[in-house]
Every structure is written in C-alpha cells, then in structure tokens.
C-alpha positions in Angstrom: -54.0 28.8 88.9 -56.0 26.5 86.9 -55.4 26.3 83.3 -58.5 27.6 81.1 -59.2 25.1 77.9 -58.3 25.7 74.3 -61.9 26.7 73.6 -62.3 29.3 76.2 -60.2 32.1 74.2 -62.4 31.6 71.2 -65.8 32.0 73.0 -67.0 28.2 72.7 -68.6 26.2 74.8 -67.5 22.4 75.9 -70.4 21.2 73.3 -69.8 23.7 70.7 -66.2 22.9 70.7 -66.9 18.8 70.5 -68.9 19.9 67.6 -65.7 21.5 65.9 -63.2 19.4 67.2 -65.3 16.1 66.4 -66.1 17.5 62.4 -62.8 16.9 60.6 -62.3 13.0 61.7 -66.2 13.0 61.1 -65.8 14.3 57.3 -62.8 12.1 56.9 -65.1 9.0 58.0 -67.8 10.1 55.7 -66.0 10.9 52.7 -64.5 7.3 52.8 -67.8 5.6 53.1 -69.4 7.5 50.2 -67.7 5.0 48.2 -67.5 1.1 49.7 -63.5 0.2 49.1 -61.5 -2.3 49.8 -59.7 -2.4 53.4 -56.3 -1.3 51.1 -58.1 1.7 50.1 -60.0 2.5 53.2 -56.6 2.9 54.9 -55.1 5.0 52.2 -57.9 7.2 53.0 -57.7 7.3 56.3 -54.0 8.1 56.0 -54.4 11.2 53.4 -57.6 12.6 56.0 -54.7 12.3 59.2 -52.5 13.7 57.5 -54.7 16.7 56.4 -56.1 17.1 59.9 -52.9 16.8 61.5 -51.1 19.7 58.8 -53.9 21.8 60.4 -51.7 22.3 63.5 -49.6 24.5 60.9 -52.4 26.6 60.0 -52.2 30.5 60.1 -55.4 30.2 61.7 -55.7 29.9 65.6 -58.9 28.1 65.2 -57.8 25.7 62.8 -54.6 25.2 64.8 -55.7 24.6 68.5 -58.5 22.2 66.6 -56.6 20.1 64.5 -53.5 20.2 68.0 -56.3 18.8 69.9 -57.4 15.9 67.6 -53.8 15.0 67.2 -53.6 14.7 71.1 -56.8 12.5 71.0 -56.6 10.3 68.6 -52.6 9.8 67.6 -50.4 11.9 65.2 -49.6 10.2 61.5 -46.0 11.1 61.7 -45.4 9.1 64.9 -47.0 6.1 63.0 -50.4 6.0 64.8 -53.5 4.8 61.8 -57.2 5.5 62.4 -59.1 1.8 62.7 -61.0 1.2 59.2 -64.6 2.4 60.1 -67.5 0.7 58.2 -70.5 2.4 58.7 -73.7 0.3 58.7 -75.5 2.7 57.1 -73.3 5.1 54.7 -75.5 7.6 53.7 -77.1 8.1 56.8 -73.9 8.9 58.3 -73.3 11.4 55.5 -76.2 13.3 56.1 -75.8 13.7 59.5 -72.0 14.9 59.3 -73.2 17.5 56.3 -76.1 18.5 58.9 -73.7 18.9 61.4 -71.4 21.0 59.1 -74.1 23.2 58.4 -74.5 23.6 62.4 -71.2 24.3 62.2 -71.1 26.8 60.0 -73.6 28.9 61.8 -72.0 28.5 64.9 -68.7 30.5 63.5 -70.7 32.8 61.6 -72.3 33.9 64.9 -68.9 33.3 66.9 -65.7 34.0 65.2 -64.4 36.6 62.0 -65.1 35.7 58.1 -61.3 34.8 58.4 -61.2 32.0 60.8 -64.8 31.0 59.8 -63.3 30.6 56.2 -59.8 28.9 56.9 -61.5 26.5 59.4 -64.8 25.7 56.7 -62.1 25.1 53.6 -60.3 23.1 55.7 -62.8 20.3 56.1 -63.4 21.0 52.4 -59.6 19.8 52.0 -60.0 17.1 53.9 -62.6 15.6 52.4 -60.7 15.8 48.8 -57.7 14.8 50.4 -60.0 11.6 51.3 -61.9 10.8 48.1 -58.7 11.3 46.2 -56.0 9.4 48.0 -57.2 6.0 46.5 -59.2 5.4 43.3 -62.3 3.3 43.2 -63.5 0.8 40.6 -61.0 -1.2 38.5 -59.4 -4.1 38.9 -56.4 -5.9 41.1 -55.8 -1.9 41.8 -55.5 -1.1 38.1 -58.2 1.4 36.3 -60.8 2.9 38.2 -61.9 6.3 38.8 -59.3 8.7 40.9 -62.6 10.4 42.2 -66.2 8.2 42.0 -69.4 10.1 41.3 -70.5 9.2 44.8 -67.3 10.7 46.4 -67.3 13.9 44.3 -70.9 14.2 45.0 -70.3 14.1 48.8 -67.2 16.7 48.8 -69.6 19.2 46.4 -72.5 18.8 48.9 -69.9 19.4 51.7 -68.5 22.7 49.9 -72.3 23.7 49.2 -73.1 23.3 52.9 -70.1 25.4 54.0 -70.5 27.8 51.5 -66.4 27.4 50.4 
C-alpha cells in the first residue's frame, strides 16, 4: 500500500500545503530583512526563527506539528547543528509584502479548511516566529553595544503580520 502524504488527512492540496509548509521559513526570511544587519545578526536570527519552527514539531496542534516535522525534514533540524544560509533579499520590502499577501492567503485557506483551533495555533505560530526573529538580535548601536532590541521597521512588520492573521 502506498503511503498517503502528511497533507492528505487535513484536506490540502500539494499547492495549498507548499503554501503552509513554505510560510514559516518565508516569515523567518522576511522578518530579518525588515531590518538590514550585519551577517552576525542575520544568523542570530535565523537561529531564534529555526528554532521556533522546529519547537513546532511539539505543538498540541496536528497542523502545526506535521508542518513544522516536514520543514525540519527539508531543510535541517537546529539541534543537529544544521544553519539556514544568510538570505539577502534584493528588494526587502517587496519580499515583505508578498509573504504578508501570502499570509493573508493563508489565512483564508484554514478558515475555509480546518477548525478555529488549528487555524489559530498554526496563525500565532508564525506570529511567534516572527518575534522570535526581530528579537533575537538588536539593531543599531555600535561594535554590538546599544541599539534597539526591536527596530521600528521590525516591529512594524510582526504588527502588520499579526493584523493580517488576525492573532
């Protein structure tokens, strides 16, 4: 017998699942190029977002689970020492719009598909990953002293993100 994918039990399609499956790494990305770091702080960012996406795998929620177990089987699990690459996109806010207009396709997709709970638990998740991103490394300052734990630009991209998901 072949074995049915993850997304099969939860009513998805191969393209609506890519949509959910490819949001959290796609929030992570975004919500460290709302502010231009250093390389230093790109990577702590990256770190805090894997390790947000990969705790997802201990989520009460199925969704959020088989998700977050799939991007760890993709793209490398934190605890085993694996590191996204530092993306720079060449145009930042671009990017941002189209990961908050692909939220917001999101969103609709799990209203129509899935219970208020999983919609929820999977919706404030990206929520958490994006504040796990714009707060793992401040910006500003000096030689890594000062700065602002949270820039403008960074809160204003995890606000818009909670807006679009309604969380």
């Amino acid at each position: 017998m072949i074995e049915q994918p993850a997304y099969t039990g939860f009513g998805f399609s191969d393209g609506e699942w890519g949509l959910l499956v490819g949001l959290p790494q796609s929030v992570l990305t975004a919500a460290s190029a709302a502010e231009s770091d250093s390389t230093r702080r790109t990577m702590a960012e990256n770190a805090a977002g894997m390790e947000t996406i990969a705790a997802g795998r201990e989520s009460a929620s199925p969704l959020v689970a088989a998700v977050a177990d799939e991007i760890v089987n993709r793209i490398g699990d934190p605890e085993d020492g694996d590191e996204l690459p530092v993306i720079s996109p060449a145009d930042p806010q671009a990017m941002i719009d189209d990961v908050l207009l692909r939220a917001s396709e999101a969103a609709a997709l799990l209203a129509a598909r899935v219970d208020e709970g999983a919609a929820g638990a999977y919706k404030h998740w990206l929520v958490t990953i994006a504040e796990q991103v714009v707060g793992a490394a401040s910006s500003g300052g000096l030689l890594g002293l000062g700065g602002e734990a949270v820039s403008d630009s960074e809160r204003r991209f995890r606000d818009r993100l909670a807006h679009v998901l309604n969380d």
